[in-house]
N, C-alpha and C positions, 0 to 999 in steps of 0.2 A: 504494500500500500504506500502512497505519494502520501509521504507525513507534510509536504508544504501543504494543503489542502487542510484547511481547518473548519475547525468542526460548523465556526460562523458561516464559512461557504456553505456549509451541506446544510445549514439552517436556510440560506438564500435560496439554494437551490431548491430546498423544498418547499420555501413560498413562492419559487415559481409554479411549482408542480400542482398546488394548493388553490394557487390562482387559475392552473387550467380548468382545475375541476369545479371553480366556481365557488370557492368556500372563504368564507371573506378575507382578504389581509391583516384585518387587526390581530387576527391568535397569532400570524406569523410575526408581524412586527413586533408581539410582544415578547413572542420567544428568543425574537435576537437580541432586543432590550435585556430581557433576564438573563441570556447568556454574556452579552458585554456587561454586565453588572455584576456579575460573579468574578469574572477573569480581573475587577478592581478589586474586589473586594478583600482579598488579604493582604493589600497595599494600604489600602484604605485605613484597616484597622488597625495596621502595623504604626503608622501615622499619626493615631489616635493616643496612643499610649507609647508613642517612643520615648518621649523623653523621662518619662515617670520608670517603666524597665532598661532604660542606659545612664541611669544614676550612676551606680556602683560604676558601672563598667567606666564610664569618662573618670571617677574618680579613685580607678584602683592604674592606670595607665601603664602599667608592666604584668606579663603576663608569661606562664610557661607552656610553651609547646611539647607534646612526648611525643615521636616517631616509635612505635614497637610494635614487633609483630614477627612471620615467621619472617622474611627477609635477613632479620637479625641475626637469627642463625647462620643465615650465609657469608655475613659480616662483607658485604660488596656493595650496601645500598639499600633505599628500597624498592629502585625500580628496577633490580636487579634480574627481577621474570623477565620481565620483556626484554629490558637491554641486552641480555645473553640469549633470547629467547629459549629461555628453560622448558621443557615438555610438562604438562602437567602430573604426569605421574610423580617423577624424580621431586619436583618442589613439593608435591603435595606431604614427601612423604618425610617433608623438613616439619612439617607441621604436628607428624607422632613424633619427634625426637623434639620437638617444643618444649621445655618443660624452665620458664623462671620461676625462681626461688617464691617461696610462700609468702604471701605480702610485699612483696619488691616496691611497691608503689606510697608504700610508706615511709622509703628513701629519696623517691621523686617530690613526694611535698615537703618534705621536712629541708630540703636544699632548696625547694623554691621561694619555702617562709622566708630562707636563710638571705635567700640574693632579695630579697624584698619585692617578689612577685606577689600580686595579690588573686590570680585567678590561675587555670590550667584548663588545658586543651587534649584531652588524649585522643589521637586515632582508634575509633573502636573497630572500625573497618577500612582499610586502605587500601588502595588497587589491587592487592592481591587477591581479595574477594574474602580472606581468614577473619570472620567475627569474634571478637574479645568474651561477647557477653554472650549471655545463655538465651537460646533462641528454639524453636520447633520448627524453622523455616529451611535449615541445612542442617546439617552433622558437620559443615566445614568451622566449626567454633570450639573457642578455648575448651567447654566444659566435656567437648566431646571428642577431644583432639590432646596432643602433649599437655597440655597445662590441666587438664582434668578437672577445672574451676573456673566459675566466672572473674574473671581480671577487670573487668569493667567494676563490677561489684567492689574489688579491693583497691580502685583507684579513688571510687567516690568515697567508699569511706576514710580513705586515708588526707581524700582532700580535705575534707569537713572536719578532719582531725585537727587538721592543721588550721581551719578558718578562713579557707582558699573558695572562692566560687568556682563551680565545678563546668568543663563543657565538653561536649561532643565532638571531634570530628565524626564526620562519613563519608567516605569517598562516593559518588554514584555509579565512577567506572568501574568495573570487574570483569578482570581479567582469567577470572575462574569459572564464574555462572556459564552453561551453555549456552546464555543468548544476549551475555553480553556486548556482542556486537554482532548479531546477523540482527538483534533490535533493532536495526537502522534500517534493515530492507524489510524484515518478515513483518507481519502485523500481528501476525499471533504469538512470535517471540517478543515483540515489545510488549505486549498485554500481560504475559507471564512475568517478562523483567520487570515489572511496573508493580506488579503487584506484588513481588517480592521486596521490591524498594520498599517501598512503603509500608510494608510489614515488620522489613528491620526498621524503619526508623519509629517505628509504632513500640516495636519492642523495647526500642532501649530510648523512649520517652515516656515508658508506663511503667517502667520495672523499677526506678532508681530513687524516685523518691523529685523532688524539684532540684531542674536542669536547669543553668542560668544560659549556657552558650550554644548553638547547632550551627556546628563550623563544616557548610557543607564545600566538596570540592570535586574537581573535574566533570563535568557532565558529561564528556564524552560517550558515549555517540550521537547522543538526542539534543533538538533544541527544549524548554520551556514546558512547547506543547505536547512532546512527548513524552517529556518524565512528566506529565501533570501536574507541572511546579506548583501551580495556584493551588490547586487540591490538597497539594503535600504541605503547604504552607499553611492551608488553612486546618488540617489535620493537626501538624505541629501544634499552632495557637490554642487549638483545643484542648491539648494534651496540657500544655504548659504553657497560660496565658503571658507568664512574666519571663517570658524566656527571649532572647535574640538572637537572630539569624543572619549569616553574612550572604555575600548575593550571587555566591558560585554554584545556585542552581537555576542559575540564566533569569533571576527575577531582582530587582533590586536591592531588595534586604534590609536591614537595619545598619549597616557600614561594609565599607571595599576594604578590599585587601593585597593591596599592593604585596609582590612578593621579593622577595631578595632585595628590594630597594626602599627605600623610603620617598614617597609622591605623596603629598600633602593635596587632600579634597577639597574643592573650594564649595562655596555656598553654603557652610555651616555643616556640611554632610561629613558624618563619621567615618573612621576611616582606621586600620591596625597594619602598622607593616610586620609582617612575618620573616622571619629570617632564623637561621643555621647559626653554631657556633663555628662549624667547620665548612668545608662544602658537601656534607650530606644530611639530608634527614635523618635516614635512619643508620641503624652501624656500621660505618664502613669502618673496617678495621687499619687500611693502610692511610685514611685522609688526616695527614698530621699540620691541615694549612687553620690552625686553631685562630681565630681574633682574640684577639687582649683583650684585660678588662677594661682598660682604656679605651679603644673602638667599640666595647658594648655600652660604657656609660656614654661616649659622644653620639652614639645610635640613639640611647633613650631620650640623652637630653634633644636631640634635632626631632623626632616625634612628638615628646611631647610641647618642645617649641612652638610647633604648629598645629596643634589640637588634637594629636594622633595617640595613638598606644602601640606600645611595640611588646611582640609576642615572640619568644627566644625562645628556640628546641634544641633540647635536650634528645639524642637516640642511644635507649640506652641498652647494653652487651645483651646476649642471648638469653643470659640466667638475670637479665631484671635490674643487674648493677649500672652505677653512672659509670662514663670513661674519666679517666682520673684527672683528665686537662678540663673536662669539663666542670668537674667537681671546685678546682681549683679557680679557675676564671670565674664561677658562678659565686664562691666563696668571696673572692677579692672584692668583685661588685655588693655583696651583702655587705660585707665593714665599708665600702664608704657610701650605702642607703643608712648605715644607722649614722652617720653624721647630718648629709647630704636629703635624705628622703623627702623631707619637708619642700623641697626646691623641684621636687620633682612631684610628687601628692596633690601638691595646691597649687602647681603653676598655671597661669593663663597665659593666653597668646600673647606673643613676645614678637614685637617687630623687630628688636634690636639683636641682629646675627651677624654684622662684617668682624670681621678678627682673622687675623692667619696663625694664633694660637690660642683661642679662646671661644668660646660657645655659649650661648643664653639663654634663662630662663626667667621669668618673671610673675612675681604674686604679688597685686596691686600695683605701688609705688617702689615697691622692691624690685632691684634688679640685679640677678646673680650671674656673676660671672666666672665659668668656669674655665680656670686656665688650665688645657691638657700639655701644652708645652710650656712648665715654669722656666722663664728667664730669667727670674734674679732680678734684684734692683726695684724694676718699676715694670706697672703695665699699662697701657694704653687705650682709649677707646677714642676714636674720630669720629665726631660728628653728632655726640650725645647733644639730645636738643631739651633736656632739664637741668633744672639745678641740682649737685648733689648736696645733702645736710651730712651724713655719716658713711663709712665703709668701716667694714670689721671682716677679718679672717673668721668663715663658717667655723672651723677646724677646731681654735685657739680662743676664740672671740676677742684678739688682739684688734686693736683699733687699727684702722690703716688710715695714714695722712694721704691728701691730694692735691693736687692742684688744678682746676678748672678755667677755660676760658671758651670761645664760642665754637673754635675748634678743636680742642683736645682737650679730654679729663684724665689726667695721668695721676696714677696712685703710684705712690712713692718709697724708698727705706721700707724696700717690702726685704723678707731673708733669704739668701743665697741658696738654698736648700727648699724647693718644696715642703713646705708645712704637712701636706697631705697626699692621699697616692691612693689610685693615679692623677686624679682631679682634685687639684686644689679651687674651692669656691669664695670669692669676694663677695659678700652682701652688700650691696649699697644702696642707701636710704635716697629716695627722689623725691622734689617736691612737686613731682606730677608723674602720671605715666610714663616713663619712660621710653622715648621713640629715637630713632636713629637717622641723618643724614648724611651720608658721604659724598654725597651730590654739590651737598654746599661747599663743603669743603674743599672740593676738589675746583669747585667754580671761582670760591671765594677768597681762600686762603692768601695771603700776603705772596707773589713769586720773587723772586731775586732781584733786588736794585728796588722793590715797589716800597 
């Protein structure tokens, strides 16, 4: 069947059909009315109550990603089926030799309290098609395969342990179901995949108790009208009115998700960049290209700069354990959230970002500036367009002197050594919002001889 063909057309078509036979237009036109009316309507609602269900979420703005599954075993990845194109037999039979350690997931929160994450994301289903939680929909899941238990079940509890809001991935692509991709041509395999979807997600939005996140991803093969996004959406909201959804199943959602980058959404709209500590999701055993916790803190602070949250994964070993760089980067970033957290918690949008060693953040009248290359001496800002009243080292709450005029505010007899690591942060008091021109500066400033 031609999936461009929608269902509206065959409603049109049928009030042509309807008008042959002489039965009047208005049943038709109402029924295309009701049908354009439904396909709004879990936009609509989404609408209604976004900003009362993304409370938390705007004001927890870091967030842990887990990549695991059977892939991990293979320690290559997680798209390591398809990129090697693995047979299904052989992968399948990674998934009896599956087996992490008993509660493993209460090593994942307790390191994400640690780095000062305030929510978590686990893949319950990932392209490989292996379900975490316990389901009647396949035998291809945790409780019926190596781990002999539902793992979904010990992540939620382990998040709530810890005082973490809990959330879903689910992939919609599957690379294991028999109609994961003839769905695009067959119409009777897309009707089965369809209703398996939505069965699992029915599943593991009914079993766990209230779900704050449903992080869906890849739609591949279908558009929208295929996976009956609206439907599934509007299923979701029924299940779990206060829940939010991101918009990777071809429908808008509650916020985008920029990936491996950070792209700031305009018009007020939400937005989480998602990102790796290394270059893989899930475990690849030889990917030793680790980011610092220096580029993870100037990651959160540029997010939430500009109104975003940033979601950091974690893939961890076969038996459930973190890899030990991660452990440590995620550690280093926790000690400077317990000085620092406050700058990042309460910030609002921060016009003020030019620096070639330093980064922004801003709560009211305050403007923090974090120097990731301490120079010593003194630091710089051009083109502050306020007055400052005070600066104090975050770290020390040493006072820092300055000097201000209409082109540079230079804080001064700062110490030779980094106060703080890897980010050391300047608090400085303003007597107004604090905003930034370089423009002027660059127009205005006194040149040579003037």
């Amino acid at each position: 069947m031609n999936r461009s063909i929608s269902r509206r057309d065959v409603l049109k078509g049928t009030g042509a059909s309807l008008a042959a036979l002489g039965i009047q237009g208005a049943m038709v036109h109402q029924a295309i009315a009701q049908e354009a009316a439904s396909t709004e309507a879990t936009d609509k609602t989404q609408e209604a109550t976004r900003a009362q269900r993304m409370q938390w979420w705007h004001a927890a703005k870091f967030g842990m990603f887990v990549h695991f599954g059977v892939y991990s075993t293979i320690e290559r990845h997680e798209w390591v089926m398809e990129d090697e194109a693995w047979p299904i037999g052989p992968y399948t039979q990674h998934a009896v030799n599956f087996k992490p350690a008993l509660n493993c997931p209460r090593t994942w929160a307790k390191l994400a309290k640690q780095a000062g994450m305030k929510y978590m994301v686990l893949t319950t289903k990932h392209h490989e098609g292996f379900c975490h939680f316990d389901t009647k929909l396949t035998n291809y899941c945790a409780p019926k395969q190596g781990p002999g238990r539902d793992v979904v079940r010990e992540y939620v509890d382990a998040a709530r342990a810890e005082g973490l809001h809990v959330g879903f991935y689910y992939s919609l692509m599957d690379w294991h179901h028999p109609d994961g991709a003839r769905c695009a041509t067959d119409e009777a395999a897309r009707r089965r995949f369809v209703d398996y979807t939505h069965g699992l997600i029915r599943d593991i939005l009914t079993n766990y108790g209230k779900i704050d996140v449903l992080w869906y991803d890849v739609a591949w093969p279908l558009d929208a009208e295929g996976w009956e996004s609206e439907k599934m959406n509007q299923m979701v909201f029924q299940l779990q009115p206060e829940i939010i959804v991101n918009n990777r199943n071809k429908l808008q959602g509650d916020f985008s998700t920029p990936e491996q980058k950070i792209v700031a959404e305009t018009n007020g709209r939400a937005w989480e960049s998602c990102m790796t500590l290394n270059d893989s999701w899930g475990y690849q055993r030889a990917d030793d290209d680790w980011k610092s916790s220096r580029t993870v803190i100037r990651n959160l602070i540029q997010c939430v700069r500009d109104g975003g949250n940033y979601l950091l994964n974690i893939g961890p070993k076969p038996d459930g354990s973190i890899p030990e760089e991660s452990v440590r980067i995620l550690s280093e970033v926790g000690r400077w959230m317990e000085v620092n957290g406050d700058t990042i918690y309460k910030s609002d949008l921060c016009q003020v970002r030019r620096s070639n060693y330093a980064s922004f953040t801003r709560t009211g009248n305050t403007l923090y500036m974090h120097v990731h290359f301490w120079p010593g001496e003194y630091v710089a800002i051009s083109g502050l367009k306020v007055k400052v009243k005070s600066a104090r080292l975050l770290k020390t709450g040493a006072e820092v002197k300055f000097t201000q005029d209409e082109f540079q505010t230079k804080f001064i007899d700062l110490p030779g050594k980094a106060p703080d690591y890897p980010v050391t942060t300047i608090a400085i008091e303003c007597d107004a919002e604090p905003t930034q021109d370089t423009d002027f500066v660059r127009k205005n400033k006194p040149r040579d001889g003037v």
